[in-house]
N, C-alpha and C positions, 0 to 999 in steps of 0.2 A: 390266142383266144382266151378270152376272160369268164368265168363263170360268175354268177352273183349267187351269193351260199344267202341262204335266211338268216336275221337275225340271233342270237341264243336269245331263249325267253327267261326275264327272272323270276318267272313264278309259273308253275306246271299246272295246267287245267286240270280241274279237281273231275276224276272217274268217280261218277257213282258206284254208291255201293249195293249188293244186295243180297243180304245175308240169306239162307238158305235155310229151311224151318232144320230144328234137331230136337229130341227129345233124350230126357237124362234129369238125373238128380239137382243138377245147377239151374237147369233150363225150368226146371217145375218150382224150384225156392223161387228163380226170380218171378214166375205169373203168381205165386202165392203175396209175397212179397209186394210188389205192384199191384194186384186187387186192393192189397190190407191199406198199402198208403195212400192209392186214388180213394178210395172209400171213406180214410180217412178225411180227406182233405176237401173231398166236395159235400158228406154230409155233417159235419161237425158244426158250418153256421144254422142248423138247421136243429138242432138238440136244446131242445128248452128248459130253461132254470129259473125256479120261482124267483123275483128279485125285489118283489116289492112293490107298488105303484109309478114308484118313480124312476125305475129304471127295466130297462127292453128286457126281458124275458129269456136270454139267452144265453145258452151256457159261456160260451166262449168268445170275447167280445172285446175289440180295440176301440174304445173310445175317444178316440182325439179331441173332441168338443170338450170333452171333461178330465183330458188327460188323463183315465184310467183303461187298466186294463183286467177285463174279469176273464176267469177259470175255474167253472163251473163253482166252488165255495170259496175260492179266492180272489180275491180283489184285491190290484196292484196299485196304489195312489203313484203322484209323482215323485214325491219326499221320498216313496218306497224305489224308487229307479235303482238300487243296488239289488233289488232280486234280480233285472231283467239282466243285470251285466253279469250277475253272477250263474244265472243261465246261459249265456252267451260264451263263459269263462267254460264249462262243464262241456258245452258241445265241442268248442274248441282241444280240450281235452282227451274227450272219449274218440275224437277224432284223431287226434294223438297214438291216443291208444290203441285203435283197430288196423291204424296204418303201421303200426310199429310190429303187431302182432301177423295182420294177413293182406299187409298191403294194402293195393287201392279197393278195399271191399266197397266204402264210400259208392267210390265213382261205378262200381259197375253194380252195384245192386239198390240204392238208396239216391242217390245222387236225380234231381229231378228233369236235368238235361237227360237221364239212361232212364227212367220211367217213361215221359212223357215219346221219346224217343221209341220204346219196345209198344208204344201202344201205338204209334203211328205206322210202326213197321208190321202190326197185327193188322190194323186197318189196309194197308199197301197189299198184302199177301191176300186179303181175304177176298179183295177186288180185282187183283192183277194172277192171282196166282203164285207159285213157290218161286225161288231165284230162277233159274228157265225160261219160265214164262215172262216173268220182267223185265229177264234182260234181252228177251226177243220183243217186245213192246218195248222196249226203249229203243233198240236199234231199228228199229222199222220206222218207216215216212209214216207222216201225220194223216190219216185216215179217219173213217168215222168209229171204228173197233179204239184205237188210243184216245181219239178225242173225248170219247164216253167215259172209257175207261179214266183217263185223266180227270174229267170234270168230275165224276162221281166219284174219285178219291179225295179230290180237295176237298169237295162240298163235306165231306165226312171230316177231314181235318178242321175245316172253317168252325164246325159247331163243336168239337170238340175243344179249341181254345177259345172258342164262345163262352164253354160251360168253365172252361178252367180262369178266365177273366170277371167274368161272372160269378164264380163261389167266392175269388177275393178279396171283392169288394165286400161281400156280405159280412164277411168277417169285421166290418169297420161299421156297421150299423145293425137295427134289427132286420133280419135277413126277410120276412115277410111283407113288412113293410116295403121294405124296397125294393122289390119282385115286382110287387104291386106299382109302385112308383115308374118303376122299367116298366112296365108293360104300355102304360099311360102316360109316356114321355112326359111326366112330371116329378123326374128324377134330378138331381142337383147335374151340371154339365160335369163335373168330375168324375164322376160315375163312371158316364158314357165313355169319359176317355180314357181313364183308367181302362175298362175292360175292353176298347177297342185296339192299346197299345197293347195289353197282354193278351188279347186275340191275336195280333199282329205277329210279336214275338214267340206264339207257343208256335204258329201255322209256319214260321219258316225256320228253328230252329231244330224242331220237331221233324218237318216233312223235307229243308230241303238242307240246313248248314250241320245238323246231326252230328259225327265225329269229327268237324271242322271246329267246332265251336269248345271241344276236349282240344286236340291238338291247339289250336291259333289261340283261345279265347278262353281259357279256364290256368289259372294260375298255379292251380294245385298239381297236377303233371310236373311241375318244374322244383316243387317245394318238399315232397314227398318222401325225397332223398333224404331228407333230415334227420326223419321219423322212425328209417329202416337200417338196418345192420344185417350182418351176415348170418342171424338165427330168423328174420322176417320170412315168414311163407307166402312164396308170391308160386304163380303158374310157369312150370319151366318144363323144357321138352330136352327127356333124358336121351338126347344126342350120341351118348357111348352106347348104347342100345338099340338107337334107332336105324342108325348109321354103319355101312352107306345104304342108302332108301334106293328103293328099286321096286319093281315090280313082282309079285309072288305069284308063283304057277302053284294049283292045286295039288298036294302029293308030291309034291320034289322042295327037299330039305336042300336050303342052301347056306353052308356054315358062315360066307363070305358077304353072304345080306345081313343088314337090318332088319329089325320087326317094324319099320318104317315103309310103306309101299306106297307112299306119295301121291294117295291119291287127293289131296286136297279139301279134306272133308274139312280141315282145323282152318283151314285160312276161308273157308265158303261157308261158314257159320259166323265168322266171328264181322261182328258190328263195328269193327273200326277197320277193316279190311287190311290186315298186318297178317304174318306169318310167324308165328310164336317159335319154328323152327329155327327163327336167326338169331333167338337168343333176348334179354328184356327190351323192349322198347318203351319209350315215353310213352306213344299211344295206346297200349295198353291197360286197359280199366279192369282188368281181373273181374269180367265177369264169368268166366269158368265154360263156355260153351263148346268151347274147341274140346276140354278135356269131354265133355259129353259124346259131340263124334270122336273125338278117335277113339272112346272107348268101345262105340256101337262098331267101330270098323273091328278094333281086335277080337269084339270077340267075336262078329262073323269069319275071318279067317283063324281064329285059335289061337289067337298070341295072346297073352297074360294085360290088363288091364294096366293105365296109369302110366301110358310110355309119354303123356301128358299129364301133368298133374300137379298138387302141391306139393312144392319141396323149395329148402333155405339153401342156400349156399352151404352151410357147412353138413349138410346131406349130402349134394351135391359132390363133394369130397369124398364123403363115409363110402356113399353107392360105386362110384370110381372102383376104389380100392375091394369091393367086394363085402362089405360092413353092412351091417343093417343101420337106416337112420334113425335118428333120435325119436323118440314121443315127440307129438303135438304137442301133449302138456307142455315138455321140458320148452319148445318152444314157445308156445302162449304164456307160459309165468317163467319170465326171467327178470333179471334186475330192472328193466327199461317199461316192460312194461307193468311191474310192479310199480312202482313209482308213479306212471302214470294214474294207475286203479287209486293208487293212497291220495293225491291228488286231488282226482275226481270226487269218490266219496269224500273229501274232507269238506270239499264246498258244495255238495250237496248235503253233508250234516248240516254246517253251519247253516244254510239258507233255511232246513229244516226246523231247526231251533232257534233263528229270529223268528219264523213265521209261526210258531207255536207261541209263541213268549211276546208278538207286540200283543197292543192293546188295539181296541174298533175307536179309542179318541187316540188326538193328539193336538196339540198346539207347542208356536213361536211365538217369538216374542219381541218384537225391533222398537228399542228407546226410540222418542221421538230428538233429533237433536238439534231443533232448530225452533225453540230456544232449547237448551237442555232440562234448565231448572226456570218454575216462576215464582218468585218471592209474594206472597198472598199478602191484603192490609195489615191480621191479625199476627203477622209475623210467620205462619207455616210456607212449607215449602213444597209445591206439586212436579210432578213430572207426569207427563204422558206417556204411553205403551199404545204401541197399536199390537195386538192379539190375534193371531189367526187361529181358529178353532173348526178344530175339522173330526165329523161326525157321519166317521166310516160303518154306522149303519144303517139298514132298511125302514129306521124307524125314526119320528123325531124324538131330542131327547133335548132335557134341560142340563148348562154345567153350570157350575156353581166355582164361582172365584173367591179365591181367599188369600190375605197375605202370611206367609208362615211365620210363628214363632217372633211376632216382632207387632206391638198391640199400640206400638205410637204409631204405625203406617195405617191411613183407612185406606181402602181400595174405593172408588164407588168407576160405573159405568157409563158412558156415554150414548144420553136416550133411554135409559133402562134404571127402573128404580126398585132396591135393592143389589144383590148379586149375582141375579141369574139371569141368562141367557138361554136362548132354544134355538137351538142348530135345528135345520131341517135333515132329512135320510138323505144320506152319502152328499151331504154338503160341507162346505167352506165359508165359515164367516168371519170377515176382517172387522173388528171391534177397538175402537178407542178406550182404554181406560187408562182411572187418574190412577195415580199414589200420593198420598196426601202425607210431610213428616208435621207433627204439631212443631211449633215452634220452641227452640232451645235443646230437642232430642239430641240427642247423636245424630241421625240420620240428616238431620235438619243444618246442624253444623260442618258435619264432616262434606270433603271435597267430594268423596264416591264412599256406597254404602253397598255391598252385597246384600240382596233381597230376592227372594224364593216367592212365587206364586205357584197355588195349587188349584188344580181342577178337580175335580170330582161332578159324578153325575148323580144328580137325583135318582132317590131308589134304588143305588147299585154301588158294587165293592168298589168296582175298577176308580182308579183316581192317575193323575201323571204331576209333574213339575217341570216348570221351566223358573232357570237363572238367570237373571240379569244385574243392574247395580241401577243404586237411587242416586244421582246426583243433587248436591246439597250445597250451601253457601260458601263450604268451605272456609271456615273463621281459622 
């Protein structure tokens, strides 16, 4: 007689999770935390900044149409694209840094997959009730008590990555405006679909793939290790202490137990639904909630606090042996993550003191080289330049061209008579001009001639130069 056994599965149906409310010092930094950065984030396109007539009123504003990007008195041109990398360099960095010093703080407290996550799981509780109640509406048939329950949690998710698709876009135009626009489906179609994909993505990443999307689908779990050494403070559960767990009767001392009594407060708080007792896991985001319960456990039965908590490895040793462990300090400023700190601040001076020291002009300069040189009737020799000239302020302004130091070059303008030109506010003007050498000069003979044009603006200090070469007949 033959039995047919089931296939093995190679992938294990994913149990929901559902954390269990706690309250504690970690639990209350991350609602602080998570107000401060949702607040940021949905009303920051909405903060107005004088900018002039000619541009949207907005402190903070990605312009793709003019490829700039403003913050609040700064304004980023394209040419300026090494501030953004070198912001990008500094996050990179400081992320370096916090991982090196307390582990994945990133992911469990900052991280916008654990925000928008902790606000969907407020929303869940607030509708369904604490873990208990959840997980007996989960397990029960489909009724009219789940069905409500369920519709009227999504409809609260739906609008919530409504508003978070929504503040995005904003970000990339003037936000009133195109409120307005949205409301009046006479908003550009990218709009719409912009904030219908990241409606799409917050409502399921958020409400239903949550710690799946940390483990399967975030890269940084796997890279982390880099960052960390054996003084890194991560959350670990002092096991020689705890162990072996068992259950505590009131009044009876038991030398042969742990202050561990297994009641599962640390694994039914925690949002990636792990067991911190088995030692580090990948799937841990060091959001600190488990150390909140077991602390609420110890002290209702009287055991000393922090039988979870932060501690490095080589704590972990000192504690063993009966040692007190090292400061925090000593662990936050050691060689690694010094280095990172010097680092960071270095390119965040540096970005400081370009951005003090440019100027609101600037211009290039591209010979024209096709022809290079035109030999004139009278025997002179011109070349053309085409000139971009760009007029990073709110106001218009006239420059004034001139050739340096060198009185056989005329400059004149093409379309413009005299030397001056008028950029309009925070514009780019591509301009033709000659260089004229009289005939016989140097410049006029020789094959290539180094020649300096200077700008200056009417009514004001500020002036720049650009370098290029006069090509000449070459005798």
């Amino acid at each position: 007689m033959s039995t047919t056994e089931e296939p093995e599965q190679l992938y294990a149906k994913r149990e929901p999770i559902f954390p269990r409310r706690v309250k504690g010092n970690f639990r209350t930094l991350k609602w602080w935390l998570m107000g401060l950065m949702l607040g940021i984030y949905y009303i920051t396109p909405w903060i107005r900044w004088d900018r002039g007539p000619a541009m949207p009123d907005q402190a903070v504003l990605v312009d793709l149409g003019s490829r700039r990007f403003f913050f609040f008195m700064v304004e980023i041109w394209p040419h300026e694209f090494y501030f953004v990398a070198g912001l990008l360099i500094m996050a990179g960095i400081g992320l370096f840094l916090f991982t090196s010093a307390l582990g994945r703080v990133w992911c469990g407290y900052a991280c916008p997959q654990t925000v928008w996550t902790d606000l969907y799981i407020l929303v869940e509780r607030w509708v369904e009730g604490d873990r208990n109640a959840r997980l007996r509406l989960h397990r029960q048939p489909w009724n009219a008590e789940k069905i409500r329950k369920n519709l009227t949690k999504w409809l609260l998710w739906l609008l919530i990555g409504l508003a978070t698709g929504g503040a995005w876009v904003f970000y990339f135009t003037d936000a009133p405006t195109l409120l307005h626009d949205l409301a009046s489906f006479s908003a550009h179609p990218v709009a719409y679909g912009t904030i219908a994909f990241l409606t799409a993505t917050t409502f399921l990443f958020g409400g239903f793939f949550r710690e799946q999307v940390c483990i399967y689908g975030c890269p940084w779990p796997r890279i982390q290790a880099a960052m960390m050494d054996e003084d890194t403070l991560t959350i670990s559960y002092r096991d020689w202490r705890g162990e072996p767990r068992g259950k505590h009767h009131k009044g009876v001392e038991d030398t042969r137990q742990g202050d561990c009594i297994d009641c599962m407060a640390c694994v039914n708080v925690c949002p990636m639904g792990i067991d911190i007792r088995d030692g580090q896991q990948l799937a841990c985001i060091t959001c600190g909630l488990c150390i909140d319960a077991c602390n609420d456990v110890m002290d209702r039965i009287g055991k000393p606090r922090e039988l979870i908590g932060y501690m490095a490895l080589t704590d972990e040793t000192r504690e063993r042996a009966g040692s007190a462990p090292k400061s925090i300090w000593k662990h936050v400023f050691r060689p690694r993550t010094v280095v990172y700190t010097v680092l960071w601040a270095g390119v965040g001076l540096a970005l400081l003191v370009a951005l003090f020291l440019r100027t609101d002009i600037d211009m290039s300069i591209a010979p024209v080289r096709n022809p290079t040189h035109v030999v004139l009737a009278n025997g002179s020799v011109r070349n053309a330049y085409d000139i971009r000239l760009r007029n990073m302020y709110a106001e218009p302004r006239q420059f004034y061209l001139t050739v340096a130091n060198d009185a056989s070059i005329s400059l004149t303008i093409e379309g413009v008579q005299g030397q001056l030109v008028t950029v309009g506010p925070d514009e780019q003007l591509n301009q033709r001009v000659y260089l004229t050498a009289a005939a016989g000069t140097p410049a006029a003979v020789a094959a290539t001639s180094p020649v300096r044009l200077w700008v200056s603006v009417t009514g004001e200090t500020d002036r720049i130069y650009g370098d290029t070469v006069f090509n000449g007949r070459g005798e």
